[in-house]
NULUM-620608 format. One record per residue (C-alpha): x negated, y, z negated. Coordinates in steps of 0.02 Angstrom, whole numbers, plus 50000, padded with zeros to 5 digits. Layout:
NULUM-620608
XYZ;...
END
This chain:
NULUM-620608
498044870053449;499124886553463;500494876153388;499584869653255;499194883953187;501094890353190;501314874953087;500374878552969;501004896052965;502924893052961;502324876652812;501434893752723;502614904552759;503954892552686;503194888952524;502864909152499;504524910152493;505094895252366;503494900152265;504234917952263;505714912752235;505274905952069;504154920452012;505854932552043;507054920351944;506474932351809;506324949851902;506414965351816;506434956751629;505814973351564;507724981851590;508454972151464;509104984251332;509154979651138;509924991951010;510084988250829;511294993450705;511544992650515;513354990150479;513474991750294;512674985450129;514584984550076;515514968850137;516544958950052;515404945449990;514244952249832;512314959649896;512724953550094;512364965750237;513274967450391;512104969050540;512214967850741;511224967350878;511804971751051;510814967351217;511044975351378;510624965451526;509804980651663;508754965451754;509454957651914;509584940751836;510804931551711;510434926651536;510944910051488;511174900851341;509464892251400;508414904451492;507994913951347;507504920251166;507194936851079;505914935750920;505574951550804;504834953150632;505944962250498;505884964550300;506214946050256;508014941550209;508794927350216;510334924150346;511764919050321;512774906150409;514024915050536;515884911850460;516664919750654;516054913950790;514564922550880;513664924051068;512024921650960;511264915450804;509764924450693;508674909450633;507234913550518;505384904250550;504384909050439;503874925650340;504494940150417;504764930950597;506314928250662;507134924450824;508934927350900;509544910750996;510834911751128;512364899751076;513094887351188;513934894051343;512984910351317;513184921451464;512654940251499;512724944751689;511674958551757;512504979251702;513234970151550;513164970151367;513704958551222;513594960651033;512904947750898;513364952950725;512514944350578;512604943350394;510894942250294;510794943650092;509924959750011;510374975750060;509584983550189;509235005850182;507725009550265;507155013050450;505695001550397;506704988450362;507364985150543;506914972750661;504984977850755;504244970350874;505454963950982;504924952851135;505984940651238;505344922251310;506184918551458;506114898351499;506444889851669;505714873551749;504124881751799;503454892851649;503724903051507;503554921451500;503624932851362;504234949551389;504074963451240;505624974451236;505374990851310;507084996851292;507394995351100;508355007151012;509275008750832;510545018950754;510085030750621;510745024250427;511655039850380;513285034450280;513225029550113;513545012750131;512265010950235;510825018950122;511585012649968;511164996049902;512634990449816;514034995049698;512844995549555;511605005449648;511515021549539;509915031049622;510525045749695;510385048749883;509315062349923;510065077750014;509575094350021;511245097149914;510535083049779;508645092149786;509275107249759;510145103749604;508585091749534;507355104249586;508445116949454;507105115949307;505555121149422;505075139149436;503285149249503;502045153549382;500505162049373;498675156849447;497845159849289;499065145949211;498465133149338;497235118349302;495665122249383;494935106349420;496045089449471;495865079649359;496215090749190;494475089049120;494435085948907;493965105048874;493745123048981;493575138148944;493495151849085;492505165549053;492575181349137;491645185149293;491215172049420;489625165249517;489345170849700;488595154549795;487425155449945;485795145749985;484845156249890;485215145349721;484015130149739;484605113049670;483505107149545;483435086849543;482865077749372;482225060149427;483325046549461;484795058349519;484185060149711;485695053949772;486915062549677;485885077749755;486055075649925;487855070549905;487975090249837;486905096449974;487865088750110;489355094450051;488865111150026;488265112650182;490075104650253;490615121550162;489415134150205;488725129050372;486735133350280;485425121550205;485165120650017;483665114849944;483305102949845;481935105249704;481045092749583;480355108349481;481365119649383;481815134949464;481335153949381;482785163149447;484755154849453;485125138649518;486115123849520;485265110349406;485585091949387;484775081649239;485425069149106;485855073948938;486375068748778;488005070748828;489425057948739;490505043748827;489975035948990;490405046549132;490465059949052;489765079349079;489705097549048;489675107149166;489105128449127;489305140849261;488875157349231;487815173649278;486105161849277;486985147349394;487825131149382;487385117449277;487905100449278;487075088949107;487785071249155;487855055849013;487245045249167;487215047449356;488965046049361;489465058249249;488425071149359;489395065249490;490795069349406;490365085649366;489605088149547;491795084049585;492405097349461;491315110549538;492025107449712;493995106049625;493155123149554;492855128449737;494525143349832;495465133249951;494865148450057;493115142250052;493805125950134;495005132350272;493275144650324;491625141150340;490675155050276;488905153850211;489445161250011;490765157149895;491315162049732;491805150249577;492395156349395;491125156449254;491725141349149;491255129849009;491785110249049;491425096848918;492375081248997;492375062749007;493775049049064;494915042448971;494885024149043;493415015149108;494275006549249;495095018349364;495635011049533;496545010349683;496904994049774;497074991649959;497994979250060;497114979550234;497654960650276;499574964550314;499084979050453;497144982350465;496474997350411;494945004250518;493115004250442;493215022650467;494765025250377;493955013050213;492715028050227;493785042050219;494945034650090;493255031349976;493015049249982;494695054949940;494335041549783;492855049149735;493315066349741;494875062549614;493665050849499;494395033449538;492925024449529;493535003849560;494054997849732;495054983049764;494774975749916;496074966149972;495414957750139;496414940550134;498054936150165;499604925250235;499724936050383;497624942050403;495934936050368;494784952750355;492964947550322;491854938750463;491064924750338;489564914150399;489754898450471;491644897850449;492094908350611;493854902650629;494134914150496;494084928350604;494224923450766;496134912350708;496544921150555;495974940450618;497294940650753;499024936950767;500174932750920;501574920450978;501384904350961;502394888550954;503094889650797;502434888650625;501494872550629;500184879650751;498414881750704;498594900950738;499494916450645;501214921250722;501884938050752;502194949750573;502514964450539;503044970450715;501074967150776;502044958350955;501694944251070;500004948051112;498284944551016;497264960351001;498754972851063;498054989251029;499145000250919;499974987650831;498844982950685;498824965450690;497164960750722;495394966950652;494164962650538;492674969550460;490904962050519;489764956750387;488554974450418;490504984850413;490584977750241;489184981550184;488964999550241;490645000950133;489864993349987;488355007350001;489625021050037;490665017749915;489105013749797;488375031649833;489975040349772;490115028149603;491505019049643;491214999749610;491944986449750;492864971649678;493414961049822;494864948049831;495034931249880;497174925549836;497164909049788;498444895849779;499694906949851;499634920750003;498294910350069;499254906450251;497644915850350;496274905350248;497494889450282;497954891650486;496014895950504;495394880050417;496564870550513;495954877850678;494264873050608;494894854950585;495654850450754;494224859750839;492744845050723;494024830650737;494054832550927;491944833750924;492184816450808;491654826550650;492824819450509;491784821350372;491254839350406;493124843050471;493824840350291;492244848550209;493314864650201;495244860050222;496344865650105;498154856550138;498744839850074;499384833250281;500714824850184;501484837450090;503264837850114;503564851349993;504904864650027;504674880949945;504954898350000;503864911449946;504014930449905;503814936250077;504764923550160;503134909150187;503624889250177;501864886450224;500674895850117;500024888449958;498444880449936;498264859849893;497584864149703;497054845149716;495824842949838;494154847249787;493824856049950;494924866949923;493724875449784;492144873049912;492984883650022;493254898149879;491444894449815;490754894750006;491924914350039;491094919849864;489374914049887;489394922950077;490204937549983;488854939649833;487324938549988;488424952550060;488244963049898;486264959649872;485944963550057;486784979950004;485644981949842;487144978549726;487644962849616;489234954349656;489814950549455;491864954349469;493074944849584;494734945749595;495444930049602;497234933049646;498454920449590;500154928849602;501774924349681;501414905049689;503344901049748;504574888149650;504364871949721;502564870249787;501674854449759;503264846549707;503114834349856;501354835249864;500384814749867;498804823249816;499544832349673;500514819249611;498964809049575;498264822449507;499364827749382;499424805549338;497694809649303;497934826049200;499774821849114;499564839049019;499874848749168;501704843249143;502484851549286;501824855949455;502024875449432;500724873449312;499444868949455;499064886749482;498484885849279;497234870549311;496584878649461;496214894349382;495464885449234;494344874649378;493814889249466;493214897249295;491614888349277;491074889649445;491224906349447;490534909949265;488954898149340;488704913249440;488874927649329;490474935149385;491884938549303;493654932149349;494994945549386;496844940649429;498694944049436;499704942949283;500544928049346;498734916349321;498974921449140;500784913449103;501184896149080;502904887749091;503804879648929;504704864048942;506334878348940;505664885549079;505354900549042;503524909449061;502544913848896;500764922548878;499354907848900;497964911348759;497034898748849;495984911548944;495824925948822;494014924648770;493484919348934;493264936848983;494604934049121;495694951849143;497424950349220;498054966249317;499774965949266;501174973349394;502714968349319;503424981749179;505354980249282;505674963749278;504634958649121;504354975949039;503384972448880;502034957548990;500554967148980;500824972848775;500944956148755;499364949648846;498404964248786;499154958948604;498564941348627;496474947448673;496594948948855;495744965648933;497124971249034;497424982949189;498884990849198;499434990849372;501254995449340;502654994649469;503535008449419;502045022849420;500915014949547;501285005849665;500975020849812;501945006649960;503695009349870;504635023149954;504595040649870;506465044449885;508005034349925;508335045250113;508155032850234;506855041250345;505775039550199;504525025050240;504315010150114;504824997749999;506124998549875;506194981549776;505584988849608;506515006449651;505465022049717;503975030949656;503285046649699;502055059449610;502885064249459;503115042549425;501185043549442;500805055449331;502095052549203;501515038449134;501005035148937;499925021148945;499895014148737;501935018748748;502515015248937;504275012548871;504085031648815;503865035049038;505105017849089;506785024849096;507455016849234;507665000549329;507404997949495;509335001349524;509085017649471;510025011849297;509365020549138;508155008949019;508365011748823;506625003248788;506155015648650;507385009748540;507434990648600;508934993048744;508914990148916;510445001348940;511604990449066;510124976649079;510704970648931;509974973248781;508274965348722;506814966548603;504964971948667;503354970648613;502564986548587;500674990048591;499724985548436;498344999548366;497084988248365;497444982248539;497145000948616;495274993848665;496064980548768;496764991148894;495374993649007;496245005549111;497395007449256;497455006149457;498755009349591;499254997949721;499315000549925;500094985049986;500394986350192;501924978450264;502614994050313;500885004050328;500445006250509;498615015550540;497805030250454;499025042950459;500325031850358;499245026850219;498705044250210;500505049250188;500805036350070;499355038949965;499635057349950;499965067049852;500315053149719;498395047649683;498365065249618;499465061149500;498855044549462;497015052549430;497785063749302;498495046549211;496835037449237;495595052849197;496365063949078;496415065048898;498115059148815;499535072248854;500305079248718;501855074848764;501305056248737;501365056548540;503095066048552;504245054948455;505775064748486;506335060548641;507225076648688;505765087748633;504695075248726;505485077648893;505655096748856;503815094948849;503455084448997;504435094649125;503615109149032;501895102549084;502395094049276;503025113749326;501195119049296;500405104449398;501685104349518;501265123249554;499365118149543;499905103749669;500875117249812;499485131549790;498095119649767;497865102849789;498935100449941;498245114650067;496475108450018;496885093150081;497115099250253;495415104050244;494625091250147;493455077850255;494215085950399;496075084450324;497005071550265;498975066850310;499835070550130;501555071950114;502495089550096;504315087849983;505525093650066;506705110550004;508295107649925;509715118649969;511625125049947;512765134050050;514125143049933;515325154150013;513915157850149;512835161550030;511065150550072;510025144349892;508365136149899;507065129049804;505785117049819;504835101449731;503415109149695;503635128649649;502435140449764;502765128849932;503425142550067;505415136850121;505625142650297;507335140350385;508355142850550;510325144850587;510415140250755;509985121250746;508025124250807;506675114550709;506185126350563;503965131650606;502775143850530;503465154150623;505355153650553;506255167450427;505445163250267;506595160550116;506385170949953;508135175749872;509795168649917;510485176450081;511925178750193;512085164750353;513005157850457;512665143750564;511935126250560;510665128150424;508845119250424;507465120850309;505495114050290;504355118850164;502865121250200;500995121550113;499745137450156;498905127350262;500445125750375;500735106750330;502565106150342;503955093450253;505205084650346;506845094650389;508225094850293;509995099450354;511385109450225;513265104050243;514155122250229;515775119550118;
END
C-alpha cells in the first residue's frame, strides 16, 4: 500500500514539474523593455517619417520569431514597406491597431536589445501621436498569454525635424524665445476697461455705487419661473454658505426679482441692479436664465475663492440678447468615455457661458454609449473594447491605447450610459436651458453599431433564430469591398441596401424619443451623422449592386450615402423630428467627380453642420446660399481636440493646424474669410481678395445678404482620440469655449465690418488685449473655483535672455510670470517677474493665474 502511494506521489510529483515547466516557458514576461523613438519627419522620400522601436529582453526566456507579438494603438498612418532589411515588421489591422511581427530568424536572448526602424507616411510631432497601449502575446504549444508592457518608454521630440511636419511646414515652433516675440503687442490695462460679464452682453452701463448681497434680499418668483429660482438659490447659497428665500409676492423693501417682460428677441433680458436690488425682466424663461448668468459673471472672483455670507456687485444697466439661436458644443464620448458626472459638470460650464445646444455624440467605430432596450449587445459588445482575434471578430479591438483587457480601469475604453444616466442628463441639462440633440452616425463610423449586431447574430443563429437574427443586421456577408476610412477602418460602413439596416436606426431613435418623454421633453432634432463615408465602400457590395440596378440614378456607389439620407428622411419626418447632419450628406458627386452642393434637401428642413472651411473654404456660403439652415462648425475656430500650439508636449490633433482661444473668438461669421488667414500648414490664405496665397489661387463664394437668416448659428467640436478622462477635456475645453461664447453670444464686433484689412487687424488685436486681460484677471482664476474648479489651461510666458538681461511677457497680460535660475521647477512660491533683470543661470518660467493655476514650464536658451 505504502508503495502505492509513493507511486502516485513520484507520477504527481513528475507531472508538477512538466506542468511547471510549461507555465515558466514564459517567466518574468513583464521585464521586457520597449522604448520608442521618433527619428525625423525629414527623410528622403516626400511626407515619410522615420521611426524605431527598440525592445529589451529583461525576462529569463528568448524571443523568437514565433513565440511572440507586440500590438499598440497609435495616430493612424499608413506603413510603409521596409526598403533594408529589418528584425521586425509594423503591420496595420485596422483603425488605430497595429502590431509589430518578429521576422524570420528573429532572435533576442535574455539582457539583450535589438532595434526595428520603420517608415510610415504623415508626419508625426506630437507625444500623442506615439504608440499607447502596448501589450505583448506570447504563443507556445500550450496557450497564449498577453502581457501589457510595463516597461515602455519614449524619447522626448525636441529637434526640429522632429516637431516639424515637413519642408513646407511654415507654423512656427513655439519657444519661450518665439512667445516672447508674438506676445510683443499685449500690454496690462485697467479693471475698469474690462468686460464685466462673459459673454459681452448687447449694452451696459455701470453706474456708480454697487449692491451689498446677503440673505436679507428675498427672491421674488413670477409664475412659471420656479426653476430658474432655485437654480439662483442654490447657487447663491454655493456662494454664501446662507439660505435665500424664495417669494411668490412682491417684496416692500430690496430684492432680487424674476418675472417676464416685454423684453425683445428670444433669450433675451435686462438686467437693473441698483440701490433698490437686482432685477432680472426675461423675454422667456431662458432669457432670465440668462440674466440669472450675467449676475454671477457680475459676481468678484473673491466671492468665489471665499465663502462668506455677503457680496458686493456694481450697479449696472444690461439690455442683452444672443446673437445666434443655436449655440453649441459637441462631445465625442464614444472614442474614450466620458463619466456621467463629468456630462454634468461640463453642462454647467455650458450654461454658465450661454451655449445652450448639446451634441451628444454616443456612437461610434470604436464605442457604443447608450444601453438601448432589447438590443443589449450594444452595450455589453460595443461598450467595451479588448483583444481579440483580429478584425473579423464579433467584438471591438483595442483603440486608442484602452489595452488588452475589457473593462481596464483608467484606460477609457469601456462605459456607457444606462437608460436612467441619460435621462437625468436630459433633465439637467433641461433645467439650465440647454437643448440635447443626440447622434446616431450613419453609413460611416458605425463599426460599434456593426460588431454589436453581429454579436447579436451569431448569438440567434446558434438559438436557430434566422429570421429574428437578420431583423437588425446591418452588413451585406458578401461584401468584398476594400476601402479605408478616415481613421484608418476597412470595416465600418453600413450596407445602405438592406432594409434592416434603417429598422435598426428607426428601433435606436424610437428607444431614444421614449428616453426624452420619460424625461418630460420631446425628442424633435437628431443628428444623423453622415460624414467621412470612405472612397470605395459598396463598390463590391451584391446587395448594393442590385440596388443601384433598381435605382440607375444613383449612378455611382458614393452616392449611397445620398439615397440613404433621402430614405431615412421620411421616417424620421413621420415622427416629427428634424434631420441634422454633416456637411458631407449634403454633397453629391458629378460624373467629374468632383462634390457640388445637393439642393435636393434644402426645403426639407434638413441643417448640415458644416466643418470643412480648410479644405473647402467657401462649403457652408454655398449651402447656406442654396436655402439650407446651416451650422457653422468650422475647423479652424472650433474644433477645441486640435492642439493649441505646435510644442510637442501640447496634447492634440493637428490635421487642420492648431486652434486655441484667440482662433475661437476671432471669428466673423457672415465674412469668415475676413478671420481664415491660414492653412493648416501654417501658410497665409488671401481669401478676401479671391487668393489662397501658396494654395493656389481660387474664387469663393461669399455670403449673400439675404442668406444672413440661414446661418442658424455656430458650435464647437470635442472629438476624443486623444482625450483621456476629465481633467483632459477640461484642459482642452478651456479656456477656448470662452472665446467661442463671445463668437456665438455677442453682438457683431466692430472689427467685423472693417473693410480695410490693416485697420481691421489694428482693431482686432486692439479688442483681444482687453479680453485677454479680462481672461488672466477674470475668467481663468474663477474657474478654479467654479463647480468646485475646473482644469483650464494657463499659456505659458515667453522669454529672452540678451546679454544676461531676462525679458518676459505673457499670453494673456495680468497672468503673474514667476521664474528660477537654478534649474528648480518655477511655484508660487518663486521670484516673481515684473521688469527685465540681471541672471545668470539656467532660466525657467510659469505663469501663473491668482488662483495659483500654473502654465507649463518653459526653458530660455541664454545667447
Amino acid at each position: 500500500m505504502h508503495r502505492v502511494h509513493l507511486s502516485i506521489i513520484l507520477f504527481c510529483m513528475a507531472a508538477c514539474v512538466t506542468s511547471c515547466k510549461k507555465d515558466n516557458e514564459f517567466s518574468s514576461p513583464e521585464k521586457i523593455a520597449v522604448h520608442w523613438e521618433l527619428v525625423t519627419n525629414f527623410t528622403d522620400e516626400k511626407n515619410v517619417f522615420d521611426a524605431r522601436f527598440e525592445l529589451t529582453n529583461n525576462s529569463n526566456f528568448s524571443l523568437t520569431d514565433k513565440n511572440w507579438v507586440l500590438f499598440f494603438n497609435m495616430a493612424p498612418r499608413e506603413i510603409l514597406e521596409n526598403k533594408t532589411r529589418q528584425p521586425g515588421a509594423i503591420q496595420h489591422i485596422n483603425g488605430d491597431w497595429y502590431k509589430l511581427v518578429p521576422n524570420e530568424n528573429f532572435s533576442l536572448a535574455p539582457g539583450n536589445s535589438i532595434v526595428i526602424n520603420y517608415r510610415g507616411v504623415e508626419a508625426v510631432i506630437k507625444e500623442t501621436d506615439r504608440p499607447l497601449g502596448l501589450y505583448f502575446v506570447f504563443n507556445n504549444s500550450q496557450k497564449e498569454s498577453i502581457v501589457e508592457v510595463a516597461g515602455y518608454t519614449w524619447t522626448p521630440f525636441t529637434k526640429p525635424e522632429q516637431i516639424n511636419r515637413n519642408a513646407e511646414d511654415e507654423e512656427p515652433i513655439p519657444t519661450a524665445e518665439w512667445l516672447y516675440g508674438n506676445n510683443q503687442g499685449l500690454s496690462e490695462v485697467p479693471d475698469s476697461e474690462l468686460t464685466g460679464i462673459f459673454p459681452t452682453p448687447v449694452k451696459m452701463q455701470v453706474g456708480a455705487g454697487s449692491l451689498e448681497v446677503t440673505n436679507g434680499l428675498e427672491i421674488y418668483v413670477q409664475n412659471g419661473l420656479q426653476s430658474e429660482a432655485e437654480y439662483l438659490k442654490a447657487s447663491l447659497k454655493d456662494l454664501t454658505g446662507v439660505e435665500f428665500k424664495l417669494v411668490t409676492k412682491q417684496p416692500k423693501n430690496k430684492s432680487i426679482t424674476l418675472q417676464l417682460g416685454r423684453v425683445s428677441g428670444k433669450e433675451a433680458y435686462h438686467l437693473t441692479i441698483n440701490d433698490k436690488g437686482i432685477s432680472i425682466i426675461g423675454s422667456d424663461a431662458a432669457g432670465v436664465f440668462y440674466g440669472i448668468q450675467s449676475l454671477r459673471s457680475l459676481i468678484p472672483v473673491e466671492s468665489y475663492r471665499k465663502q462668506t455670507p455677503s457680496f458686493s456687485v456694481p450697479f449696472v444697466v444690461v439690455e442683452d440678447a444672443p446673437r445666434f439661436a443655436f449655440r453649441g458644443l459637441h462631445l465625442d464620448v464614444s472614442r474614450n468615455f466620458q463619466t456621467k458626472e463629468t456630462v454634468l459638470r461640463l453642462l454647467d460650464l455650458l450654461s454658465f457661458y450661454k451655449v445652450n445646444r448639446f451634441l451628444f455624440y454616443t456612437t461610434e467605430d470604436e464605442g457604443w454609449r447608450l444601453e438601448i432596450r432589447d438590443l443589449p449587445e450594444l452595450t455589453e459588445t460595443g461598450a467595451q473594447r479588448q483583444h481579440t482575434s483580429g478584425m473579423e471578430a464579433s467584438s471591438l479591438h483595442p483603440a486608442y491605447g484602452s489595452g488588452p483587457f475589457a473593462k481596464a480601469e483608467g484606460k477609457y475604453g469601456h462605459g456607457y450610459y444606462s437608460r436612467e444616466d441619460f435621462i437625468e442628463i436630459l433633465k439637467y441639462a433641461s433645467k439650465r436651458h440647454i437643448k440635447v440633440i443626440p447622434e446616431l452616425n450613419f453609413p460611416g463610423h458605425a463599426r460599434a453599431a456593426i460588431k454589436a449586431m453581429e454579436a447579436r447574430y451569431d448569438r440567434l443563429m446558434k438559438e436557430g433564430k434566422e429570421e429574428e437574427a437578420n431583423e437588425y443586421r446591418l452588413i451585406d456577408p458578401d461584401d468584398k469591398s476594400v476601402y479605408k476610412s478616415a481613421q484608418g477602418y476597412k470595416d465600418n460602413v453600413v450596407s445602405v441596401a438592406r432594409e434592416s439596416a434603417f429598422h435598426f436606426y428607426e428601433k435606436v431613435v424610437d428607444e431614444i424619443a421614449v428616453m426624452y418623454t420619460e424625461a418630460g421633453l420631446q425628442l424633435d432634432e437628431f443628428h444623423t451623422g453622415g460624414d467621412e463615408v470612405p472612397e470605395g465602400a459598396w463598390t463590391k457590395s451584391p446587395l448594393a449592386a442590385e440596388l443601384m440596378k433598381k435605382h440607375p440614378e444613383i449612378r455611382d456607389p458614393k452616392n449611397l450615402q445620398t439615397y440613404f439620407f433621402r430614405e431615412l428622411l421620411p421616417r424620421l419626418k413621420k415622427r416629427n423630428i428634424r434631420a441634422h447632419g454633416w456637411e458631407e450628406v449634403f454633397l453629391m458627386k458629378t460624373e467629374n467627380g468632383k462634390y457640388v452642393a445637393n439642393p435636393e434637401f434644402a426645403n426639407e428642413g434638413a441643417v448640415p453642420y458644416i466643418w470643412n472651411n480648410l479644405f473647402d473654404y467657401d462649403l457652408g456660403y454655398r449651402l447656406a446660399n442654396a436655402g439650407y439652415s446651416v451650422v457653422l462648425c468650422n475647423v479652424s475656430n472650433f474644433y477645441f481636440d486640435l492642439a493649441y500650439s505646435k510644442d510637442p508636449q501640447e496634447p492634440g490633433l493637428y490635421w487642420a493646424g492648431f486652434v486655441d482661444t484667440r482662433h475661437a473668438w476671432t471669428f466673423a461669421p457672415y465674412d469668415m474669410f475676413k478671420t481664415t488667414n491660414k492653412n493648416s500648414m501654417g501658410q497665409k490664405l488671401d481669401l478676401e481678395s479671391g487668393g489662397a496665397g501658396q494654395a493656389g489661387m481660387m474664387i469663393v463664394e461669399h455670403l449673400k445678404p439675404e442668406s444672413r437668416k440661414n446661418i442658424l448659428g455656430v458650435e464647437a467640436q470635442v472629438w476624443s482620440e486623444t482625450i483621456k478622462g476629465r481633467d483632459m477635456v477640461e484642459y482642452y475645453m478651456l479656456p477656448k469655449l470662452i472665446g467661442f461664447a463671445e463668437s456665438a453670444w455677442a453682438d457683431e464686433r466692430t472689427w467685423e465690418t472693417i473693410e480695410n484689412k490693416t485697420e481691421r487687424e489694428a482693431r482686432i488685436q486692439k479688442d483681444w488685449n482687453i479680453y485677454a486681460n479680462a481672461l488672466a484677471k477674470k475668467e481663468l482664476p474663477r474657474l478654479s473655483y467654479l463647480n468646485g474648479g475646473y482644469n483650464y489651461r494657463v499659456p505659458p510666458p515667453g522669454a529672452v535672455v540678451e546679454e544676461g538681461l531676462l525679458k518676459a511677457n505673457v499670453e494673456y497680460p495680468g497672468l503673474i510670470i514667476r521664474y528660477t535660475v537654478d534649474g528648480s521647477e518655477p511655484t508660487t512660491s518663486s521670484p516673481e517677474y515684473k521688469a527685465p533683470v540681471q541672471i545668470a543661470g539656467e532660466v525657467k518660467l510659469k505663469s501663473f493665474d491668482s488662483a495659483g493655476k500654473g502654465s507649463r514650464t518653459m526653458q530660455v536658451i541664454q545667447d
